[in-house]
N, C-alpha and C positions, 0 to 999 in steps of 0.2 A: 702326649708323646713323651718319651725316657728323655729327657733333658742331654743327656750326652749323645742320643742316636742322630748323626748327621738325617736332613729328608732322603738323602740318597741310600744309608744302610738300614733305615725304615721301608723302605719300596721293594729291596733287594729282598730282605726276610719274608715282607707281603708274597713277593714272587718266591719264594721258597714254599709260604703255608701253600699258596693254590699248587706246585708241582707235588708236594704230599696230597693231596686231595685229589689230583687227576693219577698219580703212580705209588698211592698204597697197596697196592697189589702185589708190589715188587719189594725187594727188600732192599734196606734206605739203611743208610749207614750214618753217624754225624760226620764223620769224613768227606762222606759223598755231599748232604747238605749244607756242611760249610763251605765246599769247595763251590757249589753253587751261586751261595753268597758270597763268593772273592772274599772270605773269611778267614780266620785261624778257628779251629773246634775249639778253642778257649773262650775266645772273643762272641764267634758266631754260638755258642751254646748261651752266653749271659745275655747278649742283646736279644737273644730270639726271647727269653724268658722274661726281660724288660719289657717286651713290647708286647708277647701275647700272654701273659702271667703262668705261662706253665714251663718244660722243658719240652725239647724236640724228639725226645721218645713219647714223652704222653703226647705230644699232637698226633702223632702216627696212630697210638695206638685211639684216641679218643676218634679221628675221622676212621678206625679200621673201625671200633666200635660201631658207630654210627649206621656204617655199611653194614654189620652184620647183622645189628636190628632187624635194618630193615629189608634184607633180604631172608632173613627169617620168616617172617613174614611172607614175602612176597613168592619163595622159592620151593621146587618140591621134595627140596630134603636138605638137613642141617648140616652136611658135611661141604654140599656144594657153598651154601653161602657162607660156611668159614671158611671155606678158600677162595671164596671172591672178595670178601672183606679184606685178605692179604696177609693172615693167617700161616704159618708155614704149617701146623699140624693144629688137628683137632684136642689132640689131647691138652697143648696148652690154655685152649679155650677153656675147657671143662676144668682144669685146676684155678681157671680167674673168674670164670661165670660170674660167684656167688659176688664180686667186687665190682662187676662190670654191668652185670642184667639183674643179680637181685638173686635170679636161678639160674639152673642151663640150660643151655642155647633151645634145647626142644621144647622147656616148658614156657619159654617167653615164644621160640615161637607159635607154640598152640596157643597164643594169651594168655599164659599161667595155667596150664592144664597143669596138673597134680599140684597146686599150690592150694592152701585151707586159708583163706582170709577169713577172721572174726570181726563181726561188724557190730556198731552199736548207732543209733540216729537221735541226738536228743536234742532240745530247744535251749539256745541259749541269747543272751543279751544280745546276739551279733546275728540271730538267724537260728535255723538247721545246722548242726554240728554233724558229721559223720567220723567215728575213727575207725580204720578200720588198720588189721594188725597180722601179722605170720604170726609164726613157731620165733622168731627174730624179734620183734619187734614192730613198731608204727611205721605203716607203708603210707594211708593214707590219713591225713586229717585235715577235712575241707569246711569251706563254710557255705552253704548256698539258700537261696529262699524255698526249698522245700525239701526234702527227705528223697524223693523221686529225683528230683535234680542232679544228686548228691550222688546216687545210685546209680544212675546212669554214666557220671562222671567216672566213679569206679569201675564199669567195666566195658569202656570206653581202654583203659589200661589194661584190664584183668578179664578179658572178655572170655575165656574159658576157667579160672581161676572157680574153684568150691567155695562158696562166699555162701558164710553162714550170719543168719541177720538174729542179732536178741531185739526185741523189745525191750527188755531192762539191760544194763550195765551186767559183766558178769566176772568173776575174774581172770585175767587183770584189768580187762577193758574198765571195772568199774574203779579200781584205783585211779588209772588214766583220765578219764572224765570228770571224778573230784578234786584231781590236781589242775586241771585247767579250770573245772570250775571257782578254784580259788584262787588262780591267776586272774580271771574274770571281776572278780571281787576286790581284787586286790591284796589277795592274803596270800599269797605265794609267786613273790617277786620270778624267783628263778624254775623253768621246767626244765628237770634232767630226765627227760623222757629215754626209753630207748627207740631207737628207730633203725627201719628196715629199707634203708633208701637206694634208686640207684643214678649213680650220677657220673658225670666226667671230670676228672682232677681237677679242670680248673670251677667249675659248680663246685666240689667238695673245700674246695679253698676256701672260694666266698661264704659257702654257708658255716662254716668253719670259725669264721671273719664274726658274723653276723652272731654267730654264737656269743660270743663275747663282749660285743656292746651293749654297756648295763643297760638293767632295765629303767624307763624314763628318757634315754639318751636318745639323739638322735646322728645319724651322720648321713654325709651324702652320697652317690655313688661312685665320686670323684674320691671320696678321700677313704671307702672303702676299696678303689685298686689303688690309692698309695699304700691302703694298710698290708695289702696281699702283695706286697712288692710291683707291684702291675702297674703304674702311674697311666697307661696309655689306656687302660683298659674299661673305662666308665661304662661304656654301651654294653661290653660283656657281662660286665658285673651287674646293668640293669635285667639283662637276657637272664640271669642266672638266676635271679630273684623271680622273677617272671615261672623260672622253673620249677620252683619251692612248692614242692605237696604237702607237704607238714607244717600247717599254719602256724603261727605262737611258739614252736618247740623252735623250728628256725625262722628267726624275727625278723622277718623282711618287712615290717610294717615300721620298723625302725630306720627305712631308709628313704630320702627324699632327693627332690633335686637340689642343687648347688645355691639354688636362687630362693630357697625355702618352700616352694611348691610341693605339694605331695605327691607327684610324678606318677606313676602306676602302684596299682595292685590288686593282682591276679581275681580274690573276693572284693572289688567293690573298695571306692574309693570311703564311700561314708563307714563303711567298717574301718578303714585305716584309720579315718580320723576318730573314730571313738576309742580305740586301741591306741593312740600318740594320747587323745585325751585322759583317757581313764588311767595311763601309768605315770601321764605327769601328777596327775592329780595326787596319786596314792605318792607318790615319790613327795612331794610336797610337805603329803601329811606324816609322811615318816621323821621328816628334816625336823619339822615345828617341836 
């Protein structure tokens, strides 16, 4: 919890995120939501951000987000669920898509219909590798015990997406895969991959975060939402990692619990530990 938020202007905020989440629909002012929280918009705009690591427009827009997934999805046409998301027009959707879903609103809800993902499946130290990648960059890079696994995982996300599969690396995919394979090795500490992710502001923080924790290091989830200004925020910032499709490129294997335990991660805990193992290792023999 934010060290200066009394328990009572923590509960207040609480009860402010659940009335954006039951009245996105409507249009929400920070006036209107400070006056909720018996606040000043000065006041109620930093504690909300202290305590959920984002501000009180991206909560609006990350729970409209949310809603318009997944009524994407579930509805029989794109215009009605960007205006049950809480959307005042279509058009602004279609000018933030590419920030908010990756595509627009039609192609995520056909599951990436008119999207071209390039895939490549290869063996490494840690399993089945899959990357796969847009016109943009790395959308997916997984690890799991078979090729099949991996593949299904993909379009489980990408279930109408044009996913074309190589056998061999091609490029750039085969750049991509001997960059990690030398991270693997230990010969290329840093991956400046591109990537084609889609996430909500406060995910894009932490991975953000997580970005720049050297290689070798470790921290915990606690002291990555002090890093993102978020002190309150531990459980979000494990939620977030949890999120991470791009193994290695965003290092959530770099993050533990408080008590030194290796908490979750998403491929498999004995991957974690061979990835904390193998970059302490090389970090060692760089020092000597």
């Amino acid at each position: 919890m934010e060290k200066n938020l009394t328990s009572g202007a923590v509960e207040r905020i609480r009860d402010v995120c659940r009335y954006i989440e039951e009245h996105h629909d409507e249009p929400l002012t920070i006036a209107q939501l400070a006056s909720l929280a018996a606040m000043s918009r000065f006041h109620f705009a930093r504690s909300f951000r202290a305590l959920t690591g984002v501000t009180p427009r991206d909560y609006v827009n990350g729970v409209r987000t949310k809603t318009l997934k997944a009524g994407l999805r579930a509805s029989g046409g794109v215009d009605a669920a960007i205006y049950d998301a809480g959307y005042g027009s279509s058009s602004r959707v279609y000018e933030r898509s590419a920030d908010r879903l990756g595509m627009t609103p039609g192609q995520y809800r056909r599951g990436g219909a008119g999207v071209e993902i390039s895939t490549v499946c290869v063996e490494t130290v840690l399993g089945s590798m899959m990357i796969g990648a847009t016109n943009r960059g790395i959308c997916f890079l997984q690890f799991g015990d078979s090729p099949e696994a991996l593949e299904a995982q993909l379009h489980r996300e990408y279930s109408s997406a044009r996913i074309e599969r190589s056998s061999k690396p091609r490029p750039p995919l085969d750049a991509w895969v001997g960059a990690v394979n030398r991270y693997l090795k230990g010969e290329q500490p840093d991956l400046a991959l591109p990537l084609d992710i889609r996430a909500t502001a406060f995910q894009l923080r932490v991975w953000k975060y997580l970005q720049g924790i050297p290689y070798g290091h470790l921290q915990s989830y606690a002291e990555v939402a002090k890093g993102i200004g978020a002190p309150g925020s531990a459980r979000a910032v494990a939620q977030a990692c949890g999120k991470n499709a791009v193994a290695i490129s965003i290092p959530c294997h770099r993050i533990v619990r408080g008590d030194g335990n290796l908490g979750g991660y998403r491929w498999g805990l004995h991957r974690k530990r061979v990835l904390i193992d193998l970059e302490r290792a090389h970090r060692t023999a760089r020092q000597s």
